[in-house]
DRENDO-1510 file (C-alpha; in Angstrom, 1 decimal, always signed):
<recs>
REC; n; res; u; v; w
REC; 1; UNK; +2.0; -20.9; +3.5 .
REC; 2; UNK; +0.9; -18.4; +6.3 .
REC; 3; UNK; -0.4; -21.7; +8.2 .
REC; 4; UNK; +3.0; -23.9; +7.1 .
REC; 5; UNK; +5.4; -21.0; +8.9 .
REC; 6; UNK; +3.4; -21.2; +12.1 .
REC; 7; UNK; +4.1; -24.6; +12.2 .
REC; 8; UNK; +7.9; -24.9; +12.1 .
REC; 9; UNK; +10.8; -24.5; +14.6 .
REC; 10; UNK; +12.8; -21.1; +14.7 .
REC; 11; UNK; +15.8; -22.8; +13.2 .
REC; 12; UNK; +14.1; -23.6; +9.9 .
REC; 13; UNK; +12.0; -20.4; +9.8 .
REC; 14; UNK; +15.6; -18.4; +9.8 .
REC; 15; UNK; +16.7; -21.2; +7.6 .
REC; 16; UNK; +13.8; -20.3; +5.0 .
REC; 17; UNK; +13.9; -16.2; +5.7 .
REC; 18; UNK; +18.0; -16.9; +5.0 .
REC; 19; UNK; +17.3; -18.9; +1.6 .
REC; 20; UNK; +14.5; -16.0; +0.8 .
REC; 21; UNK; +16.8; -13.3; +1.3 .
REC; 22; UNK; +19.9; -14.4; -0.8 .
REC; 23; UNK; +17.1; -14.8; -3.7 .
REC; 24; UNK; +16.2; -11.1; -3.3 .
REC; 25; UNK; +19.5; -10.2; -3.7 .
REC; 26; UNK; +19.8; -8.2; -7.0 .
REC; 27; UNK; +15.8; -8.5; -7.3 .
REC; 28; UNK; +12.6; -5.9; -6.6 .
REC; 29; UNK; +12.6; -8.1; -3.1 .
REC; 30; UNK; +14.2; -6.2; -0.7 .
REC; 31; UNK; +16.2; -8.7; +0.8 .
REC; 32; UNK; +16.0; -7.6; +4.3 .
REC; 33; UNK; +12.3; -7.3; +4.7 .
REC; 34; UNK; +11.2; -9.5; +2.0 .
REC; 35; UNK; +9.0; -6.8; +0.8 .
REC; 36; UNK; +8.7; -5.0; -3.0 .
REC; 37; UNK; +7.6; -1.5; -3.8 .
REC; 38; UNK; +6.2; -2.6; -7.1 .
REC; 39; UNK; +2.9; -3.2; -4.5 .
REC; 40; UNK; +3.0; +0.7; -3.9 .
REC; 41; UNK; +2.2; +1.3; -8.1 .
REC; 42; UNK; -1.3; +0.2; -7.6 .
REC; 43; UNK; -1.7; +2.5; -4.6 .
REC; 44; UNK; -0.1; +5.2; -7.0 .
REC; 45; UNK; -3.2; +4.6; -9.6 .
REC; 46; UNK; -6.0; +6.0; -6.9 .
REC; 47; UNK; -3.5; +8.9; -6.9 .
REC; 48; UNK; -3.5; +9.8; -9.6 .
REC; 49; UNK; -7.5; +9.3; -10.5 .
REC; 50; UNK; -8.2; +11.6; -7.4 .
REC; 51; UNK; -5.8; +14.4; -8.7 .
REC; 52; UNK; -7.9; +14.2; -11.8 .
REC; 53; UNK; -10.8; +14.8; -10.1 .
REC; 54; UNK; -11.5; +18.5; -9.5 .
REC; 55; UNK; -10.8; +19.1; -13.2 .
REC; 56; UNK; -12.3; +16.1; -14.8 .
REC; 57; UNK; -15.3; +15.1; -12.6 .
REC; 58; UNK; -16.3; +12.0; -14.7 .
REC; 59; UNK; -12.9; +10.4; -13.3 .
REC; 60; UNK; -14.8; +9.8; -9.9 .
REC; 61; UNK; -16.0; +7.0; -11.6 .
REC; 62; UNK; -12.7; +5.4; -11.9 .
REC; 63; UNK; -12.1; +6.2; -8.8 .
REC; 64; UNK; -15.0; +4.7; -7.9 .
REC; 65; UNK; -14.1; +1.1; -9.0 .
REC; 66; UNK; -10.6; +1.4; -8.2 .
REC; 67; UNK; -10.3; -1.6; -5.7 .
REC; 68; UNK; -7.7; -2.3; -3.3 .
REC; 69; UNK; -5.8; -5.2; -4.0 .
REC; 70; UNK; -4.2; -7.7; -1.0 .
REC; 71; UNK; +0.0; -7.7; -1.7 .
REC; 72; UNK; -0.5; -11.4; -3.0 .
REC; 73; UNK; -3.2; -10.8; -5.4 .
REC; 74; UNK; -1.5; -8.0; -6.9 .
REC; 75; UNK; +1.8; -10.0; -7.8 .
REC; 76; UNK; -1.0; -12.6; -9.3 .
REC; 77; UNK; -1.9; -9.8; -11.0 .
REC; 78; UNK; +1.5; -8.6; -11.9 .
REC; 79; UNK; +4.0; -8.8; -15.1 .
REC; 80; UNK; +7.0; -7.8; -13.0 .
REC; 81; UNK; +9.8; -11.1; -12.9 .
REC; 82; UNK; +10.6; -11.2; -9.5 .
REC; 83; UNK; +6.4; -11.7; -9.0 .
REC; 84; UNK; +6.4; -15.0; -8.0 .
REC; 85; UNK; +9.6; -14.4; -5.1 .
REC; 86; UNK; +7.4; -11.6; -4.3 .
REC; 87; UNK; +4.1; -13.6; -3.5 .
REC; 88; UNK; +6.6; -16.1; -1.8 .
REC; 89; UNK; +8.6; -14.4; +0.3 .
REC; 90; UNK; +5.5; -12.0; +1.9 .
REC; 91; UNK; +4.2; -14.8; +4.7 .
REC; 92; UNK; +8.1; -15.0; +5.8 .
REC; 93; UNK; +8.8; -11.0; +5.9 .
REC; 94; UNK; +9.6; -10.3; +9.6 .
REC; 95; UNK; +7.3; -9.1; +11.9 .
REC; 96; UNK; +8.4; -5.7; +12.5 .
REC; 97; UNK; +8.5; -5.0; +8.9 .
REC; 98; UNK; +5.1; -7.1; +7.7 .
REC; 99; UNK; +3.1; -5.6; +10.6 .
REC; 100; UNK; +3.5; -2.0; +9.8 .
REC; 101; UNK; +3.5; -2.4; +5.8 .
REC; 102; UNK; +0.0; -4.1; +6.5 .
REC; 103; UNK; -0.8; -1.6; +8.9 .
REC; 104; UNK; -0.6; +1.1; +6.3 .
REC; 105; UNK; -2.0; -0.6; +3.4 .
REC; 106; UNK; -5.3; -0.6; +5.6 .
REC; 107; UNK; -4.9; +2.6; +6.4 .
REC; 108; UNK; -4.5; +3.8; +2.2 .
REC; 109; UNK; -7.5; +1.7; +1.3 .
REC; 110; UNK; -9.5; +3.1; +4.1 .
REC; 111; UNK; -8.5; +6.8; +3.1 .
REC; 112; UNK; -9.8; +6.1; -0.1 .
REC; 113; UNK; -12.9; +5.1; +0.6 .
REC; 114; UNK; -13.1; +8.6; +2.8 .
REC; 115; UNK; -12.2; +10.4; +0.1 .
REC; 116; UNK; -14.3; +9.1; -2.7 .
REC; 117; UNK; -17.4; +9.2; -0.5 .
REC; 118; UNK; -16.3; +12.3; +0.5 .
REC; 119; UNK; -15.6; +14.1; -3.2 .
REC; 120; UNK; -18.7; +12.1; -4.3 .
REC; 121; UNK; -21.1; +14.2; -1.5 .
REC; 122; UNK; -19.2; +17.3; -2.5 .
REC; 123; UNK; -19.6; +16.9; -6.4 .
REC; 124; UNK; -23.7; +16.4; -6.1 .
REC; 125; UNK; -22.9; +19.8; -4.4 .
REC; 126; UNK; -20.9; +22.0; -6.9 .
REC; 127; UNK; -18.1; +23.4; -4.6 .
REC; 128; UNK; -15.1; +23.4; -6.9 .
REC; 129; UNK; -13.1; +24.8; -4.1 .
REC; 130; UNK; -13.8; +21.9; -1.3 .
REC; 131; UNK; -13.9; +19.2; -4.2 .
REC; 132; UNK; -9.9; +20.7; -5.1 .
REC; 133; UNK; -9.1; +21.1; -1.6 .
REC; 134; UNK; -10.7; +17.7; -0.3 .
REC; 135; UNK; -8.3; +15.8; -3.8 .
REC; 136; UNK; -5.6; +17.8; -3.1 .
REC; 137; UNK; -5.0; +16.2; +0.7 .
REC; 138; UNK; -6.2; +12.9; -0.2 .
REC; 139; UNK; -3.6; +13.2; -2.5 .
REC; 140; UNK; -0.8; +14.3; +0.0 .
REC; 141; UNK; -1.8; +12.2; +2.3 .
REC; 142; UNK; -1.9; +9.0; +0.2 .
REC; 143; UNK; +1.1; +9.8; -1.2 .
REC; 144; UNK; +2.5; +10.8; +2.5 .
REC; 145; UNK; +1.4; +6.5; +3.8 .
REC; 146; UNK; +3.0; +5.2; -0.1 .
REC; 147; UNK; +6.2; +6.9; +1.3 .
REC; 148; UNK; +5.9; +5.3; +4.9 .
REC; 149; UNK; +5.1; +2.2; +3.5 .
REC; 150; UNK; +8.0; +2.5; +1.0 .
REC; 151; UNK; +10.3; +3.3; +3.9 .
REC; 152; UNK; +9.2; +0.0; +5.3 .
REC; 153; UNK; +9.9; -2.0; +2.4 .
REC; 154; UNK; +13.1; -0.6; +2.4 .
REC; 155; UNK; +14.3; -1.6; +6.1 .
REC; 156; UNK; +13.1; +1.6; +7.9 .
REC; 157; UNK; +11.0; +0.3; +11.2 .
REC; 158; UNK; +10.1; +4.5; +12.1 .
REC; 159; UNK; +6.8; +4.7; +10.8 .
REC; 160; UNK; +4.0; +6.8; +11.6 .
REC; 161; UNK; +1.9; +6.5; +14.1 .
REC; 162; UNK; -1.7; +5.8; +14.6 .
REC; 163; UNK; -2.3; +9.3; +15.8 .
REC; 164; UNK; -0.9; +10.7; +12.5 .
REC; 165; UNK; -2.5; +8.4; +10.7 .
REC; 166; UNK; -5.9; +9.6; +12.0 .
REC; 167; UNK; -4.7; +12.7; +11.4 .
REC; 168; UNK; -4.3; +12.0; +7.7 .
REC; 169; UNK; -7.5; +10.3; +8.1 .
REC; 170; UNK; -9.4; +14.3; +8.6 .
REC; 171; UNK; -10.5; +15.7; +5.1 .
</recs>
C-alpha cells in the first residue's frame, strides 16, 4: 500500500487521506492523523512487566520475550473494530504525524532492550536498590515516549527531541 501511495498524484492522495479521515470519524482512528492509541496498549505491557520487576524478579522473563510489535502487525493482532481502518489508514497518515510516531516507537523498543539487558546485569548482581531504581526510570521514561507518542496520535506535532530522547535513553 506503502508502494501504491508513492505512486499516485497529489490530488488522489488528498482524495484518499479525505475518504480515510471521514471513516475515522466517531472511530479509535484519529481522523486527522490517521493514527490510534490502541497501538500504545502493547507498549503499556513492557510497563507494567518492568514495574514488576524489583519485586518479582522471575517477571524479567516476561520481559524478556516481550517483543515489539510493528503498528500493522499489532492491529493483525488486534480484537479492537476499527482494526482493519487502523492497518489501512497507517501508509496514508501525514508525514509530520507518521514520522515522529515512528520515530518514537523506535525509540520505546530500543529503551527496552536497555533496560532489560540492563536489570538482567544488575539481577546476576543482587542490588535491589539499582534493580528498583534502573525499573523505576525505564518505567517513567517509557511511559514519558507512550505520552509523546499519544500526543501525536492526537494531532500534537511538539514532540521531543532527539536530545531528550537520549536523555531518556541514560539508566
Amino acid at each position: 500500500m506503502a508502494a501504491m501511495n508513492d505512486k499516485i498524484g497529489l490530488a488522489e492522495r488528498v482524495a484518499h487521506y479525505e475518504a480515510l479521515s471521514q471513516r475515522a470519524q466517531g472511530s479509535n482512528v484519529n481522523e486527522k492523523t490517521l493514527l490510534a492509541t490502541d497501538y500504545l496498549n502493547h507498549v503499556n505491557e513492557i510497563v507494567m512487566l518492568l514495574e514488576l520487576v524489583p519485586d518479582a524478579p522471575e517477571c524479567l522473563e516476561d520481559c524478556r520475550a516481550w517483543q515489539p510489535l510493528s503498528y500493522v502487525d499489532h492491529f493483525r493482532q488486534s480484537g479492537i473494530a476499527d482494526r482493519d481502518l487502523a492497518i489501512e489508514a497507517y501508509p496514508w497518515s501525514p508525514p509530520q504525524y507518521k514520522g515522529p510516531f515512528d520515530q518514537l516507537v523506535s525509540e520505546m523498543n530500543r529503551l527496552v532492550d536497555i533496560s532489560v539487558a540492563r536489570l538482567a546485569l544488575l539481577l546476576e548482581g543482587g542490588n535491589e536498590e539499582q534493580i528498583r531504581l534502573v525499573a523505576t526510570r525505564a518505567s517513567q521514561n517509557l511511559q514519558d515516549l507512550i505520552g509523546q507518542a499519544s500526543a501525536v496520535i492526537h494531532g500534537d506535532r511538539n514532540v521531543i527531541d532527539q536530545a531528550k530522547i537520549d536523555e531518556l535513553m541514560q539508566l
